[in-house]
N, C-alpha and C positions, 0 to 999 in steps of 0.2 A: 721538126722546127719548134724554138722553145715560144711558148705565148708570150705575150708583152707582159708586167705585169700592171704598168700603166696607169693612168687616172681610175678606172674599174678597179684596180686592183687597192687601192688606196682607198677605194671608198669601202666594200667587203672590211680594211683592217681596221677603218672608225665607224663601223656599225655597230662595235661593243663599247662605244666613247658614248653614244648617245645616248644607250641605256643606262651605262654603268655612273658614267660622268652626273648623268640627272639624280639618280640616286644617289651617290654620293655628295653632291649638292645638298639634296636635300637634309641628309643624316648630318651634314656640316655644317647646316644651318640652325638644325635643332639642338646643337651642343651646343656652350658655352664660348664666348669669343675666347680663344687662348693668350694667354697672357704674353705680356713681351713680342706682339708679334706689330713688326712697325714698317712704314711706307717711308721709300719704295723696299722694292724688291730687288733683291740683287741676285742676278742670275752671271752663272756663269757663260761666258760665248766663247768657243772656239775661233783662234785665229787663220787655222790651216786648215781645217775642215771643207773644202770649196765640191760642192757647190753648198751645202746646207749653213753651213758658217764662216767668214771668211772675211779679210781685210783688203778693200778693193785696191785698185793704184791711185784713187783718193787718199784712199787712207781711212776710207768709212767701213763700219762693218756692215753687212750685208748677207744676202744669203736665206735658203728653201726656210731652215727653220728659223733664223731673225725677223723674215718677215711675217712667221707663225707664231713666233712668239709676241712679236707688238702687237697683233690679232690680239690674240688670249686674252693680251694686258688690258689690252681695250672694253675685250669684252667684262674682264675682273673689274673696271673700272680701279684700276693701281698704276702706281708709276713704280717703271723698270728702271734700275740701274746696271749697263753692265759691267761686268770686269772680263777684259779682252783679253787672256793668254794661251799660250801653246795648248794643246790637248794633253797633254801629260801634266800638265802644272791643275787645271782645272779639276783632277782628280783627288788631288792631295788638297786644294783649296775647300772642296766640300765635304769630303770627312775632319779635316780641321773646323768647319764652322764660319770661312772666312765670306762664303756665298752660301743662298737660300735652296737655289738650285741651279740646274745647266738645264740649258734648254738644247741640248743636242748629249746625248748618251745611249749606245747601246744595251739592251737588255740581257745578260747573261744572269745563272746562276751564282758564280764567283762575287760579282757585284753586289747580290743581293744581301751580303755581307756587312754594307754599310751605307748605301741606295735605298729608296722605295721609287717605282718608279710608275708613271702612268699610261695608262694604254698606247698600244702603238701609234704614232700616230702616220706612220711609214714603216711600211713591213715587205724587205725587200730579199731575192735569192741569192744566196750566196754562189759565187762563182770562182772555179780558179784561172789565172789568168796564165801563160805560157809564150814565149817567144814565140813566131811564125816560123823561125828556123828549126825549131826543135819540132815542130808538128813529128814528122817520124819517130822519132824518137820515144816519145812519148801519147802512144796512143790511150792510155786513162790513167785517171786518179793512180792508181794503185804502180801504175810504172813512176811515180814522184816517191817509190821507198826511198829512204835513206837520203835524199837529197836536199836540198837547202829552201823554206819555203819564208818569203818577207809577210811578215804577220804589222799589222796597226793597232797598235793598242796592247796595254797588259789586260789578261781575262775574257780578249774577246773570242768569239764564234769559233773562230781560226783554230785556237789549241784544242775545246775541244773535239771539231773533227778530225786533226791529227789523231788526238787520243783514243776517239772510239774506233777507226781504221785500221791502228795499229801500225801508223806509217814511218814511226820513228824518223822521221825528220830534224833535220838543224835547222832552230828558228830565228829568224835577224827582225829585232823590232825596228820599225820606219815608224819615222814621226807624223808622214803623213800618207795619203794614196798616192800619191804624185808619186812620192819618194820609193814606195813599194815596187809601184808599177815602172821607174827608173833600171831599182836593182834588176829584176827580170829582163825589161828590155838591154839592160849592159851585159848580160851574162855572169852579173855575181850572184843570181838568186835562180833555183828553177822555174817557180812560180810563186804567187801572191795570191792568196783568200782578201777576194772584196764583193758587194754586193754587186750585180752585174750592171743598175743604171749609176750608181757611184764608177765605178770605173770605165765605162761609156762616155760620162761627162765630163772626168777629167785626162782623158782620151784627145776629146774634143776639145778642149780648153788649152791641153797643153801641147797639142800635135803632135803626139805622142803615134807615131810607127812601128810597125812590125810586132803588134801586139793579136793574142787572139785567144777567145775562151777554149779551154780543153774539157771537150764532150759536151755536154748538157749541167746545166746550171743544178746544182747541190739540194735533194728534197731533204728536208727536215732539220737543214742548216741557215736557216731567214737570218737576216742581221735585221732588229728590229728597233727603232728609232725610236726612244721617248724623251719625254720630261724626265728628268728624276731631281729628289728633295733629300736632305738627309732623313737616314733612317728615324722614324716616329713621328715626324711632322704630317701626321693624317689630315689636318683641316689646309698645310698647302695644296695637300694632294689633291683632296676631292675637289679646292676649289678651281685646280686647273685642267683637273677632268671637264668639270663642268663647262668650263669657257671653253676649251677643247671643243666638246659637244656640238656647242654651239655655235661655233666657230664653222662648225665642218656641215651643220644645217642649215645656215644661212648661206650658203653656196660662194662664201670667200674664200675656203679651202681648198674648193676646187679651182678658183683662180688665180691664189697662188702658186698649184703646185702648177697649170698652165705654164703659167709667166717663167717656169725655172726649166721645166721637163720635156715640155712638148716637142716633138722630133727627135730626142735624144735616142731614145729605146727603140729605133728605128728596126726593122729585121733587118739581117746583115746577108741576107743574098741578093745574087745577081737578077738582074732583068731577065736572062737568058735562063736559067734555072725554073725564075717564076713561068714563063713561057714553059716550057719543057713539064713541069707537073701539070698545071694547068690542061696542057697537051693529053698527059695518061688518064688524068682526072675525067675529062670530058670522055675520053673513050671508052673507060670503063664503065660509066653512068648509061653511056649509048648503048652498052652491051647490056647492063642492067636493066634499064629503060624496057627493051625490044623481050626481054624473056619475060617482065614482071606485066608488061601487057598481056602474054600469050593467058596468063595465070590469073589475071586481076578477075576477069567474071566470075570464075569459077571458087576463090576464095576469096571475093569481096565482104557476103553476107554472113560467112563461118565468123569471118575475123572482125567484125563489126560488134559481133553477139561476143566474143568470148573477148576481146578488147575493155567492152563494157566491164566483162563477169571479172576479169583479172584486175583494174584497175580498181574497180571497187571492193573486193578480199587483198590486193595490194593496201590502199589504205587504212583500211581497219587494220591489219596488222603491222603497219606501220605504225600505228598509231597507239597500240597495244605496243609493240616491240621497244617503243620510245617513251613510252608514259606509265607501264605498269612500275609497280613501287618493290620491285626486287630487282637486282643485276640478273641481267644477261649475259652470257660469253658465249663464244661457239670456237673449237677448237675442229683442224679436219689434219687429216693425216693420210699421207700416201707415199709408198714407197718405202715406208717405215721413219718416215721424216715426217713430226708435229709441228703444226705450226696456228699462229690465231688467225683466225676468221673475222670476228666480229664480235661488236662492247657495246650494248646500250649505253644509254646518258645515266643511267642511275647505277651503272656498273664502273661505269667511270669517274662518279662520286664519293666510292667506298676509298676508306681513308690510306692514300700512300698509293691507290691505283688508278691515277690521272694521264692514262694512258693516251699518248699522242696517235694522229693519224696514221705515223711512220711506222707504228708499231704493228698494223694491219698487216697479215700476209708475212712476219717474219716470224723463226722459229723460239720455240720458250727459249732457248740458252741468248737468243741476239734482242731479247725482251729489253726495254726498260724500264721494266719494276723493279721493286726493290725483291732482295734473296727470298727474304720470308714469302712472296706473292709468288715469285720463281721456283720454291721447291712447291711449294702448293699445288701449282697445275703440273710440276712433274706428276705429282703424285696420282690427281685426277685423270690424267692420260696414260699414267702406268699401265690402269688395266682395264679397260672399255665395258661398262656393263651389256648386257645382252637386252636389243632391240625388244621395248615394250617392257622392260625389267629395270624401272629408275630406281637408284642406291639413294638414300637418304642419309645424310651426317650432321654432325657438329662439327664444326675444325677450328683450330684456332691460328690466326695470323701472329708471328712476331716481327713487329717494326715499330714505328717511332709507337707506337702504343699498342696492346693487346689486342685484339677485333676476333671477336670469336662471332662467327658464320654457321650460319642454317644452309646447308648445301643439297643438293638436288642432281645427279649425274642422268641425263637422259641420253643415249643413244639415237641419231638421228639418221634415215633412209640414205644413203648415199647418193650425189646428184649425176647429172651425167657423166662428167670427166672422171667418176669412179672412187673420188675422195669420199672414204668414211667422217662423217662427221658428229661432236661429240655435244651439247650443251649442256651447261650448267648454270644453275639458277640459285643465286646467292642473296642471302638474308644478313645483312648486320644485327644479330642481335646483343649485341655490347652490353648498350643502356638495358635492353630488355633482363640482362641473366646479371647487370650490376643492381638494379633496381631490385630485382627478387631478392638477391641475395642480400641486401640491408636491409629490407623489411621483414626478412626473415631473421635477421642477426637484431633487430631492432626487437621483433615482439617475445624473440628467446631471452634478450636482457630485461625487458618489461617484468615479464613475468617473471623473472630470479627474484628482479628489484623488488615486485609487490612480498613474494614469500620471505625476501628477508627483512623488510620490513617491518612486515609481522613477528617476524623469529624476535628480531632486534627491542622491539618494543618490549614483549616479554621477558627477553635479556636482561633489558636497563631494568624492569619494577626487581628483579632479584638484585642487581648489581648495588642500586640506591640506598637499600636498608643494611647490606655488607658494610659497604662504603659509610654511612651513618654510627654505626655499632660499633666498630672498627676506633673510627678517630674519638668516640665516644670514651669507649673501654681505656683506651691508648691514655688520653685525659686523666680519668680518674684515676688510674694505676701508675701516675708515671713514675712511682718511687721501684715499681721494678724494673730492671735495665733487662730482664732475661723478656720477660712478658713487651715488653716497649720494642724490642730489636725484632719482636715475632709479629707486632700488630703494623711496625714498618715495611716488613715483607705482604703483608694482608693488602696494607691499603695501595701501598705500589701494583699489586697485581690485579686491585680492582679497580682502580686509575685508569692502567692500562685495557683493562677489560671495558673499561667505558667510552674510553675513547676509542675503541673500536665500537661498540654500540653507536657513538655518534656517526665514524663514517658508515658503518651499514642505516640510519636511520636515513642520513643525507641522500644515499643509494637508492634508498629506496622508497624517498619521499613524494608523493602530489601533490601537495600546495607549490605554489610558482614562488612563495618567499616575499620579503620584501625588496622590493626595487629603486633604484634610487641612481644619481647620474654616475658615473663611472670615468673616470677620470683612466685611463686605458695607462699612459706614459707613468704617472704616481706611482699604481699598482708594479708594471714594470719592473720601476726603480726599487721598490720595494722588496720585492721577490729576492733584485738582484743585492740586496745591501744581503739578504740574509744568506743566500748563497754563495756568494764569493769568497767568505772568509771560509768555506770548509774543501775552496778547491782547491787541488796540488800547485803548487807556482809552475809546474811546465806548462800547464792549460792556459792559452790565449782565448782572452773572453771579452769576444764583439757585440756592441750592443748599438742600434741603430732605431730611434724613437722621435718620430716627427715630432715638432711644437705644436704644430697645427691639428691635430687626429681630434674627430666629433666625439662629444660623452655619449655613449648609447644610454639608455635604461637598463640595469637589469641587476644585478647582486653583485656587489662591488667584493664578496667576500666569495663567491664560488668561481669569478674567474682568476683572484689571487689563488686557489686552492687550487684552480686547474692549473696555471702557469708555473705555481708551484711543484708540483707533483714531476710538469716534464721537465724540466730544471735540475730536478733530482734526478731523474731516471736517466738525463745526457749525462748528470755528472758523477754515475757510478757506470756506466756504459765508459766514458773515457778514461775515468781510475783503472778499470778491469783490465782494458787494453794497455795502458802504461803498467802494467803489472805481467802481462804475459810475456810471453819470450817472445814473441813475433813480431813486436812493437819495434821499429827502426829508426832511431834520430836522426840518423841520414837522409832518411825517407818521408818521415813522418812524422809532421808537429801538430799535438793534440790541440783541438780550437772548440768553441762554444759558439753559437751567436744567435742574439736573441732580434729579432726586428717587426716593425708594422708596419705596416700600408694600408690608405683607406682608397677602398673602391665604389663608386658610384654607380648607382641605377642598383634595381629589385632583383637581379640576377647576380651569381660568382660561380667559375666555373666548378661541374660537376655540382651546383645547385639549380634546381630550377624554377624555384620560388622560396622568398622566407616568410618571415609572419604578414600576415597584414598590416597593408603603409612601409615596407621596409623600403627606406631610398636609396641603402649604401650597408656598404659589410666593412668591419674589420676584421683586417690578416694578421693575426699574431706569425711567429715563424720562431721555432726552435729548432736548432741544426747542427749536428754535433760528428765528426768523424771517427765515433769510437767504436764498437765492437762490431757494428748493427742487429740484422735477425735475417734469418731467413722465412723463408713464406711460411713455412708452417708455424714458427712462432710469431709471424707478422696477423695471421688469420686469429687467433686465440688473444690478444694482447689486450682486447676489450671484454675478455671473460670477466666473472667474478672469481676471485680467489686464482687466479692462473696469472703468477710470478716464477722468473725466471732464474732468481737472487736465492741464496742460503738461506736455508730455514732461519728464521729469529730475526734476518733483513728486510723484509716485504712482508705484509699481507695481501698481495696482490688486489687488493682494491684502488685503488690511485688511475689507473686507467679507466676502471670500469667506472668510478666517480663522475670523473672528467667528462666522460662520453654521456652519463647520465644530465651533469648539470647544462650542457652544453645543447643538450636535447631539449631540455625542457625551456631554454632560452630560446628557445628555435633556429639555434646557430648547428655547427657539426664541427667534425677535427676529422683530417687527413694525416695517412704515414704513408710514407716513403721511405725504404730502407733496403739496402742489401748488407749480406753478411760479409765484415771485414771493411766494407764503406763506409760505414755510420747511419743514420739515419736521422730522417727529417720531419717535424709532425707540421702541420696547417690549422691552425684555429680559425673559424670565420665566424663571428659573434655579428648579429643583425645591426645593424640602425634605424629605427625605426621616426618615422613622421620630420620633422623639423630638427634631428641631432645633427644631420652631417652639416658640415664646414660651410660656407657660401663658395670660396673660391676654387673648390672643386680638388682639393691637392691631392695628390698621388705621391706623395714621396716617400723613400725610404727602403723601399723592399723589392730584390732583383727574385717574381716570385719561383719559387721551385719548380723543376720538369715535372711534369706528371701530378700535382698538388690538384 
């Protein structure tokens, strides 16, 4: 028999409203009021929705979440306006902007597309529904192949448990449950996906016969009921977490959902059945009862002592098993058939392996983790090391980002059902082997910088007196053209030889320079006045520069020189490409774009602190789709002297400059590039004390993956 999921079970889904909801509160309250955000609220309400939203024979709307939602309002202290249409229109209304949010939307993946949406506040089982005449017919899920099943909604629950089943099904979207649960009972549908007290109630409401659930209600298929806001609006969200919350600890949520539910989710057997278990029930306890006497003296006092000893080595190790600061997994196998055991909390934290309950107890190939985390444990259960003999590795994950792992294979005693079992014990060291890895690329360019520094210096005393003598000679002598044509050649190559002295001194300089405000958008324009006239006219060149960006502090002449430098290097990367043969106009329009964005607060990611008093970063962003690089010239591109360009094109210092001046601001630069994609660099230059903006803007820059 399936459990209720009932008032209990509503309360368990906003257990995480009260923590999250408050927190969030809080973080919402400590940000800035957002702009444009104005009373009332306009939510969207579903018309057909019943029992949760709905247009009575009044003509009022009504309804589980309308009267959850005037809660909320209440508790927001805001006024709600709504706007009442079909559920299919209310979709299209909040990705338009036309409503702030719906106070009735299920939570899928698909949606999160253009949704944010707030904790459950009703988290119910999915069920499929089937004619009472078809009961033979159809003894489970899996006898509904091929057949025709009535779905509610685009993106919901419904499609994907078709999908992950493989039940190849014809799907007929209903506008509402009523209408779902109609085609079924007519015979044009075989069955209907609905949550099991949604289709109970409207059951009941519409006297709806000859209907009945097939098997047991759907694990790992919930249809779960939130709020949702358009995507990025975070301060509506946290603030209806919060009233949520609150809503649900003042105990009016439990008297809502009363007033809408009680009796509904009734269990659906007979009196005669109840009698009839009851009956075996009792008998078998009688039976139990009469032997566990015979036994009880005799194993009273054993199982008192070891009850103790077990519960307390149970706790500690649960307590260890749940809180130590590395993943756990446990993998067993029998039969020749792997499959998972068991995830601690911090093993289900590691990034891209937020692995659901459902996932317990099924084999790696019916996992859902992503490939990269699914060939991995192939790999680990390929080949089982030998009991008391743990293998130690490195490995590295690919998915939405690199995660390179400290692994651990331990061999585990097999229990008594005969399942060998495997654990492994997992380390993110990411941050750890990225951190190394730039301080060691950091203090290898330090020390270049200081030696050429030195070199440089001694350079320029010989270049200076060349260069001196030179235009001196050149002067007095200019009645000969032979001698004048020779001292032209001299002073040009000692020109050039100094202005290479200048960037290796810049390179290699310690004083921090002088500083002065920075006008970020100027510099920009500037760069780009002087680049534009050398690009090819096919090259499309986007430039996107807020009005509003704060002046930082710092050398208004070495972040023109950094901006400059990548400027150049996109716009001989997309000549190159417009020169090769592989370039495709059909395919492929060469593009530039330069953009900023200012970010608030002393953190950006993959920084984790800037100078002292830093309140905000600017993102420069230069992004070009021309030749790119691949990793091995992506690792080197910060050397000194390591250019990729013809001899007599580069000195390959322009990057190593950049990374130098950028350093010494306390700022950093990021690349992104594959070969044949182009590539993307990330400037983040500090703002320090009182620079950034007051109204907090954010505009201009969609930032880069991976940046």
């Amino acid at each position: 028999m399936t459990p209720r999921p009932g008032i209990a079970g509503c309360r368990r889904t906003l257990v995480f409203a009260c923590v999250l909801g408050t927190l969030a509160g809080a973080v919402a309250r400590a940000q800035p009021e957002a702009p444009g955000r104005a009373s009332p609220i306009v939510v969207g309400a579903p018309s057909d929705s019943f029992p949760y939203s709905f247009v009575d024979r009044k003509g009022e709307l009504t309804g589980f979440a309308t009267e959850l939602m005037r809660a909320v309002a209440a508790e927001m202290r805001v006024e709600v306006r709504f706007e009442t249409r079909p559920s299919p229109d209310l979709t299209d209304m909040l990705r338009g902007g036309s409503v702030d949010a719906l106070q009735l939307f299920s939570h899928t993946a698909e949606r999160e597309a253009y949704a944010d949406f707030s904790v459950p506040y009703l988290r119910l089982q999915g069920a499929l529904f089937i004619a009472s005449e078809r009961r033979e017919r159809f003894a489970s899920f899996r006898d509904l192949r091929g057949g025709r099943l009535a779905v509610v909604g685009v993106g919901s629950t419904a499609l994907a448990f078709v999908r992950d089943q493989g039940l190849g099904m014809d799907i007929e979207f209903a506008a509402t449950p009523a209408a779902a649960l109609r085609l079924v009972r007519d015979g044009r549908c075989d069955a209907t996906f609905l949550s099991r007290l949604t289709a109970l109630s409207v059951i009941r409401e519409e006297r709806l016969r000859g209907l009945e659930i097939l098997g047991e209600p759907l694990t790992g298929y919930d249809v779960r009921h939130c709020f949702a806001v358009r995507e990025g609006d975070a301060d509506l969200l946290a603030r209806l977490n919060e009233a949520l919350a609150l809503v649900h600890s003042s105990g009016r949520y439990d008297h809502i959902y009363q007033s809408w539910f009680v009796g509904i989710d009734a269990p659906m057997i007979s009196r005669q059945q109840v009698v009839q278990w009851a009956a075996w029930v009792l008998g078998g306890f009688s039976l139990f009862a009469c032997w566990a006497l015979v036994r009880q003296r005799r194993m009273h006092r054993r199982l008192q002592h070891q009850a103790a000893e077990i519960a307390g080595q149970a706790e500690m190790l649960r307590a260890l098993y749940e809180n130590i600061p590395v993943g756990i997994v446990v993998f067993g196998r029998r039969f020749g058939a792997t499959r998972l055991v068991a995830m601690n909390s911090h093993a289900r934290s590691l990034p891209g392996l937020a692995a659901s309950d459902g996932d317990l107890g099924r084999a790696i190939e019916e996992l859902s983790w992503p490939a990269g985390w699914r060939a991995l444990a192939r790999a680990w259960t390929a080949a089982w090391p030998e009991p008391g003999a743990p293998i130690h590795a490195e490995q590295l994950v690919d998915g939405t980002r690199k995660v390179v792992l400290d692994t651990v294979r331990v061999a585990l005693g097999a229990p008594a059902g005969g399942e060998a079992r495997l654990c492994v014990v997992l380390e993110d060291i990411t941050e750890r082997k990225r951190t190394g890895e730039e301080v060691a690329q950091g203090r290898r360019l330090r020390a270049i910088g200081e030696l050429v520094g030195g070199i440089a210096h001694e350079f320029n005393n010989l270049m200076s007196p060349l260069l001196l003598h030179a235009s001196d000679l050149r002067t007095r002598r200019s009645d000969d053209a032979e001698l004048r044509e020779t001292m032209d050649v001299m002073i040009d190559a000692t020109r050039r030889g100094a202005d290479l002295t200048r960037r290796l001194l810049t390179f290699g300089r310690r004083d921090a320079g002088r500083t002065e405000s920075i006008d970020v958008a100027a510099i920009a324009e500037n760069c780009a006045a002087l680049v534009r006239p050398t690009l090819d006219r096919r090259i499309h060149w986007e430039q996107d520069m807020p009005a509003d960006l704060p002046r930082p502090r710092g050398s208004a002449t070495d972040l023109q020189q950094v901006l400059l430098n990548l400027l150049i290097n996109a716009r001989d990367a997309l000549q190159e490409r417009l020169e090769s043969t592989e370039a495709d106009p059909h395919t492929w329009s060469p593009r530039l774009r330069v953009a900023a964005r200012h970010h608030a607060g002393p953190t950006a990611p993959d920084i984790p602190h800037g100078p002292p008093g830093t309140c905000g970063w600017i993102e420069l962003l230069v992004e070009d789709n021309g030749v790119g690089m691949d990793a091995a010239t992506k690792e080197r591109i910060f050397e000194p002297f390591f250019s990729t360009k013809e001899v007599g094109r580069g000195t390959g210092l322009g990057l190593a400059t950049a990374w130098s001046m950028l350093n010494k601001a306390g700022g950093t630069i990021r690349v992104q590039s594959i070969r044949g994609a182009g590539a993307t660099f990330n400037i983040w230059w500090p703002v320090v004390g009182d620079e950034a903006p007051r109204d907090g803007a954010h505009a201009g820059l969609d930032p880069a993956p991976g940046s």
